[in-house]
N, C-alpha and C positions, 0 to 999 in steps of 0.2 A: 521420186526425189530421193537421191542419195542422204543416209544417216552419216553423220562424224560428228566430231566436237566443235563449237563454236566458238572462234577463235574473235580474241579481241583484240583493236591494235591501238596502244597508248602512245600518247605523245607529248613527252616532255616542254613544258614552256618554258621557255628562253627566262623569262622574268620569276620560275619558283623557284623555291631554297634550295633544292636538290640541285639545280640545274646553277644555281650561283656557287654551292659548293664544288660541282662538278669542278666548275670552271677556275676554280683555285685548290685545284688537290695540289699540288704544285709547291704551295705554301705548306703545308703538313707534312710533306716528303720529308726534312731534315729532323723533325722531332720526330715522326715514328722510327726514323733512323738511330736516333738517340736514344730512343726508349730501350729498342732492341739493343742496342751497345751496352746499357746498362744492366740488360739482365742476364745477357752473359755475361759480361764482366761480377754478377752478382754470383752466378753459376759457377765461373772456373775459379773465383775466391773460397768457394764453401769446399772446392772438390779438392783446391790446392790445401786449405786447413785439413781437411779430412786424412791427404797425403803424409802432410807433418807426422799427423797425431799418431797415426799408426806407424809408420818409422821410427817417427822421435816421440816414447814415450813420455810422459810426464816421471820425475822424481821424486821417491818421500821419504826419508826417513822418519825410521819406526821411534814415536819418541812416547810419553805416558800424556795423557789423556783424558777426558770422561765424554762420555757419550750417553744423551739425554733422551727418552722417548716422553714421546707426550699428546694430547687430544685436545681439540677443539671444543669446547662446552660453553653450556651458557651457564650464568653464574645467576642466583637471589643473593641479594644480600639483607641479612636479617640482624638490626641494632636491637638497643635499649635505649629507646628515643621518648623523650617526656618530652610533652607538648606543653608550651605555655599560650593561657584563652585570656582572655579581658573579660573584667566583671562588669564592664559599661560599654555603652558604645565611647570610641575613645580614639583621638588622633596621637600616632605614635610618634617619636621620636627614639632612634635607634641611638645608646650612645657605646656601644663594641661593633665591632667590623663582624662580615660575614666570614664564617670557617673559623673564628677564634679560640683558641683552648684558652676557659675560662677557668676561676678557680670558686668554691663556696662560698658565698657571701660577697661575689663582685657584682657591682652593677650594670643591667643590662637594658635597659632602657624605661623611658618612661612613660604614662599613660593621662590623656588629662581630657576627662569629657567632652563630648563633639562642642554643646551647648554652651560649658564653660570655657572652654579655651581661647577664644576670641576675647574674653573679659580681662583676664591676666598679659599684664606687660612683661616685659623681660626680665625685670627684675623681681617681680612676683612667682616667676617658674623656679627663678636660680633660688631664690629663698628658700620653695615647696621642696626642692631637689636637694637641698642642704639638710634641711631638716630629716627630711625621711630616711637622708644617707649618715644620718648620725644617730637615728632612731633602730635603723637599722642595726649598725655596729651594736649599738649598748644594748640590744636582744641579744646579737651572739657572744655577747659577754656575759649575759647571765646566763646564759644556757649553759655556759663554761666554768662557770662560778658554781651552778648550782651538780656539776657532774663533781665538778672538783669536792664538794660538800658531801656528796653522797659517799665518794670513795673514802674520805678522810671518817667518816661516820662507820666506817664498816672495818676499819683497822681497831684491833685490839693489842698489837704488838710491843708500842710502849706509849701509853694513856697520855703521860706528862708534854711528849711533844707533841701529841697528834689533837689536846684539848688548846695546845699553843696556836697549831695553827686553823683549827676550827673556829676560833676565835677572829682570827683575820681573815678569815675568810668569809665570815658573817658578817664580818664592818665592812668589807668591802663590796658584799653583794647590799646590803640596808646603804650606802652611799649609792650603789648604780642605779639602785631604787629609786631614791630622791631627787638623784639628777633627769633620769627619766622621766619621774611627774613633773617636776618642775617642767621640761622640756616640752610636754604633755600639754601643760597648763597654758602657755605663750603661745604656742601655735595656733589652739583651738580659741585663745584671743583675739588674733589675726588671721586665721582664717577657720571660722565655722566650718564643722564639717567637713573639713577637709578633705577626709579618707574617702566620701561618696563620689569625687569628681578627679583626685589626684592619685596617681600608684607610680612607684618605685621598682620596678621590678627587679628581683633579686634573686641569683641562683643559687636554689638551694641544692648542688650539689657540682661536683665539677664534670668537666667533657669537653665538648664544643659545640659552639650556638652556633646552629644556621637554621632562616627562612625560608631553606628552600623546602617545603610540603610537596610530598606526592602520594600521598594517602597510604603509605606502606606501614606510618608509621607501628599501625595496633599489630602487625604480622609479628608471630612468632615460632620458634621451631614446630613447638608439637600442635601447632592450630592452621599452623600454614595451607594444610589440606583440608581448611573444614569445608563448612555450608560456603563459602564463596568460591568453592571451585576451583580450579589449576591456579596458583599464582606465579605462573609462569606467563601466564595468557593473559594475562590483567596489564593496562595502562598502567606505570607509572610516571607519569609526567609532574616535574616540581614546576612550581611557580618562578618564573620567570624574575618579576617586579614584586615587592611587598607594597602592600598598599598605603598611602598616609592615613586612613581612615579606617577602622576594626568594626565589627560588628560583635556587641556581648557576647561569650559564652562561643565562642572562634578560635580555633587557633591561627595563632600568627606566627609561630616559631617554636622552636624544638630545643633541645639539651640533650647532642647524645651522647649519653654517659656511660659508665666504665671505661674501659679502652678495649676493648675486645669488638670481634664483632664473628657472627655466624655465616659464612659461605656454602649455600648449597650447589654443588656445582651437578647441569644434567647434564650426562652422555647421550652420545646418538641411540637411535632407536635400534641399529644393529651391530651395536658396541659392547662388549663385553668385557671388564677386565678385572684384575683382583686389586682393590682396594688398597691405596699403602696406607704406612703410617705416618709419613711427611709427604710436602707435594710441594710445587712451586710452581706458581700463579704467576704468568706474563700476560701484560697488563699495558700497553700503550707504551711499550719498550721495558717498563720495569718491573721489576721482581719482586716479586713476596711469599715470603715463608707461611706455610701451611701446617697446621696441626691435625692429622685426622681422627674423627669423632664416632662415626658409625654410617653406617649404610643403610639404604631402604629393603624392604623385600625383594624390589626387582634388582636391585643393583645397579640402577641405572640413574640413581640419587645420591652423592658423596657429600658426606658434612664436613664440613674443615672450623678450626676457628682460627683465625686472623688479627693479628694482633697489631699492628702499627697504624690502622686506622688513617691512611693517605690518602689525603684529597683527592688522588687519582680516583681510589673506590669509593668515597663517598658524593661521585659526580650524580650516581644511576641507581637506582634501584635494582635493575636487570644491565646489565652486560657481557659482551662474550669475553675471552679469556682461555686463552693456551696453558693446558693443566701441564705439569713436568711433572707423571708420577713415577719415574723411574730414571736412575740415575747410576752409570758404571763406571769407574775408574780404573786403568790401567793401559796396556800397551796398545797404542791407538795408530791405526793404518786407516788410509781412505778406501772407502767401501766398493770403490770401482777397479782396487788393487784385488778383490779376492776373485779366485776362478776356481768353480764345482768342478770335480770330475765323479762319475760312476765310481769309478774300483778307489782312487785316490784319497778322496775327499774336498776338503778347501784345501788350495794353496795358494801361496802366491809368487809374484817372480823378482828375484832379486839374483845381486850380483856375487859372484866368488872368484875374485882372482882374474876379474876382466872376465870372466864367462857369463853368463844369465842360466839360473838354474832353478827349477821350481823347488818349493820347502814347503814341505806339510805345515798345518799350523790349526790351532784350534779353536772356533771363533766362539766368544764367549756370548757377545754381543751385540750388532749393528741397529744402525736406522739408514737411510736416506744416505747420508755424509759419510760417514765414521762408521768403523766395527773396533771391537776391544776382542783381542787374541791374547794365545798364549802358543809359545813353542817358537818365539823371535827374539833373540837380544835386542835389547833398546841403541840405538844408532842401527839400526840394519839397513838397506837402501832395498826400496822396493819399488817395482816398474807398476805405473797404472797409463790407461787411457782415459 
């Protein structure tokens, strides 16, 4: 018995898919036709641009300039955030907005035990909220009163006016006095105890209040690297929702204060540059001026402080951000206008009297886009592709 290969013979049925395509290739004909039309027609458009460009180059005159470099980094941002807790368990009522620049002694909401608050009607809150906010005030009036006393106590300059008004200034703090007990006196009439189940809460310093918590708030420059490890690699996620109901001894909100705030910005890992001493931070389109502070040992750590404190940076904890650390002003040409030669150097090509001639030139500094030269009058016309 002869050896070969064993051949098989298939046979398409009438009724399979292959065989119903088959039978309507017919209908496909004009769209592969059109397909192909298309991608020539997408072919001799790219080859006829191509023809332009290199004919007809583009024009620019040579006019002044700045041209910016700059790096991708991720940003910490490190406040002065004070947390405000509840000394009860306690259902909140917010009365400032989220994001608000507050000032010292404005009201920022109030706290009224889980327990008791169900028991007070409306009119019983607004009274508690009246009083506290006048109790309030007439504390930082003698706080005021009693600075103003010390200073006037510590002038020896001329006795006769400074015993005048140490004098009114004693009757006026012994009346804030009075008023205050008095005040003291009525409240604790109509409502016992008050202080155990009602708070006023009150910024003791100005900034702005926001709920939003993401646990960053205890970070600070020289702790940033301690026992808890990269804080770069750490969640920070803020709260979403505040809650209507506190838990003692919790924070529910912040004050962050000064107006300053600390940027650590990292570089890549095989990024290397010299540190400025201004920089500017882009930022979800916008800009902010940078103060540089110091470096780490690797260099791959920049401290900046930042000063406007814009809701934009105060969305994240961590976010990226395009560093602008160098910045050159002067005679500015587009970067696809310079051509290297060996023996030459840079030039580029511009015009003289209807001719095209190349001109040395000296390039100070490029990125991407732009270079800043020198060795071209300002209006010169220069050929790029």
């Amino acid at each position: 018995m002869r050896q070969g290969l064993n051949l098989k013979r298939y046979v398409l049925r009438p009724d399979s898919l292959l065989a119903r395509l088959l039978r309507k290739k017919h209908l496909f004909r004009p769209f592969c036709a059109m397909t192909l039309l298309l991608l020539l027609f997408l072919l001799l458009s790219q080859l006829i641009l191509a023809a332009i460009g290199y004919f007809f180059p583009q024009v620019r005159v040579v006019d002044w300039g700045t041209v910016e470099h700059g790096q991708w980094v991720k940003v910490l941002a490190i406040r002065e955030e004070h947390l405000l807790a509840a000394p009860f368990d306690a259902e909140l009522n917010l009365l400032v907005e989220e994001g608000s620049r507050i000032r010292a002694g404005e009201v920022l909401a109030e706290l009224i035990r889980t327990d008791v608050n169900p028991r007070l009607n409306q009119e019983q809150r607004l009274a508690l909220r009246t009083i506290a906010g006048r109790l309030t005030q007439l504390e930082l009036e003698r706080v005021q009163l009693e600075k103003d006393l010390a200073y006037l106590q510590s002038q020896t300059d001329n006795p006769s006016g400074t015993q005048e008004q140490l004098q009114k200034v004693r009757t006026a703090l012994a009346a804030l006095l009075r008023t205050r007990a008095h005040l003291v006196e009525n409240v604790d009439a109509h409502f016992p105890s008050w202080t155990e189940y009602y708070q006023l809460v009150v910024a003791d310093q100005p900034g702005i209040f926001s709920t939003r918590l993401d646990g960053g708030e205890e970070l600070d420059v020289l702790g940033a690297y301690g026992t808890n490890g990269d804080p770069f690699t750490q969640s920070y996620k803020p709260n979403q929702n505040l809650p209507k109901k506190i838990k003692a001894g919790k924070p529910w909100a912040k004050i962050i204060g000064d107006y300053h705030q600390t940027l650590i910005c990292r570089l890549p890992v095989d990024v290397n540059l010299e540190p400025p001493e201004e920089a500017t931070l882009l930022v979800s389109g916008e800009r902010f001026p940078l103060t540089f502070i110091a470096t780490d040992y690797t260099n791959r750590h920049w401290f900046f402080t930042e000063n406007s404190l814009s809701p934009v940076l105060l969305e994240q904890r961590i976010f990226p951000g395009y560093l602008i650390y160098k910045r050159t002003t002067g005679l500015r040409v587009p970067a696809a206008a310079l051509n290297y030669h060996e023996q030459a150097g840079w030039t580029v090509t511009t015009s003289i009297k209807g001719t095209r001639s190349q001109l040395g030139v000296e390039v100070i500094t490029q990125n991407d886009q732009w270079a800043i030269v020198e060795g071209l009058p300002i209006g010169t016309t220069v050929f790029y592709r």
